[in-house]
C-alpha positions as CSV (number, residue, x, y, z in Angstrom):
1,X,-61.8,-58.4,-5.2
2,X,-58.9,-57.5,-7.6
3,X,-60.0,-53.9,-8.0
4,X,-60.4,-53.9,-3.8
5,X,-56.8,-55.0,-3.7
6,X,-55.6,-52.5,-6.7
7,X,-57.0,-49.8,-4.4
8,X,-55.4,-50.8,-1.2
9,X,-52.0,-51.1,-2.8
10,X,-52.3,-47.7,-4.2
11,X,-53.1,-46.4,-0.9
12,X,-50.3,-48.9,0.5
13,X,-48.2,-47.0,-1.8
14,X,-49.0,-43.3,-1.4
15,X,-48.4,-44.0,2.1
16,X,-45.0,-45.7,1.8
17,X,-43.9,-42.4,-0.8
18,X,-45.1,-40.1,2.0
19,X,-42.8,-41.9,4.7
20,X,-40.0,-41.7,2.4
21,X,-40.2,-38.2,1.9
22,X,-41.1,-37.2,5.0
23,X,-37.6,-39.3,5.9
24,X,-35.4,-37.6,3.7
25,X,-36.4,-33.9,4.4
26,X,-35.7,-35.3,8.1
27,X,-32.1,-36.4,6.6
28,X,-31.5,-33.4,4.5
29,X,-31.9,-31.0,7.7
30,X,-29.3,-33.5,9.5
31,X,-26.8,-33.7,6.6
32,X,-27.2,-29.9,6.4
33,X,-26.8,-29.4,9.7
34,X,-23.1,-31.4,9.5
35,X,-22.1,-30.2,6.5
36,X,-22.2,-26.6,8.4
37,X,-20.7,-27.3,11.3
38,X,-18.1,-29.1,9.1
39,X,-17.6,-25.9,7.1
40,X,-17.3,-24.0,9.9
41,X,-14.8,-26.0,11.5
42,X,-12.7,-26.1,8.2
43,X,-12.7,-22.2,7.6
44,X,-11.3,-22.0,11.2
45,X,-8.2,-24.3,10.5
46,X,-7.9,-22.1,7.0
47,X,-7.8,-18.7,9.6
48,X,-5.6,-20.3,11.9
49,X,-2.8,-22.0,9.4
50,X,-3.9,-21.0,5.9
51,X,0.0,-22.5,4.7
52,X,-1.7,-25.9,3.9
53,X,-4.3,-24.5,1.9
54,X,-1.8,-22.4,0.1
55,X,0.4,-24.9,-0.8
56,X,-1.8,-27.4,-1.5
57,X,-3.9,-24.7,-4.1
58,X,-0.5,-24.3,-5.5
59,X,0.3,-28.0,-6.2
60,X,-2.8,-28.5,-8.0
61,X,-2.4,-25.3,-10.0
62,X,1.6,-26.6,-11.2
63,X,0.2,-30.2,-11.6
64,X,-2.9,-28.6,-14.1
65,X,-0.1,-26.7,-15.9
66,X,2.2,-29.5,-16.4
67,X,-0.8,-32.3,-17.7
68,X,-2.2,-28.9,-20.3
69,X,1.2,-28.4,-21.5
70,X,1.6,-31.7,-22.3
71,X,-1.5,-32.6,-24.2
């Protein structure tokens, strides 16, 4: 009886581990999916008005100098 229940656990299990990879592939092709169209989205802003960008870049660059000079 225990070793009947042993086995249909492990099976219980495998199965569960299977689901759960078969759902994250399924979310990793979503995810990758928005994470493109995201990208792409973001690189058109940059073409159309890459001042942000610039500045922004520039910010963190004297901000990095300031903390390094200091330490």
């Amino acid at each position: 009886m225990v070793q009947s229940y042993g086995d249909h656990s492990a099976s219980d299990l495998q199965h569960n581990a299977v689901a759960i990879a078969r759902e994250i592939r399924h979310q990793e092709r979503v995810v990758g999916r928005q994470i493109s169209r995201q990208a792409n989205i973001a690189s058109k802003a940059v073409r159309d008005n890459p001042m942000p960008v610039i500045v922004a870049l520039g910010t963190i660059t004297l901000i990095s100098a300031l903390i390094f000079l200091r330490s």
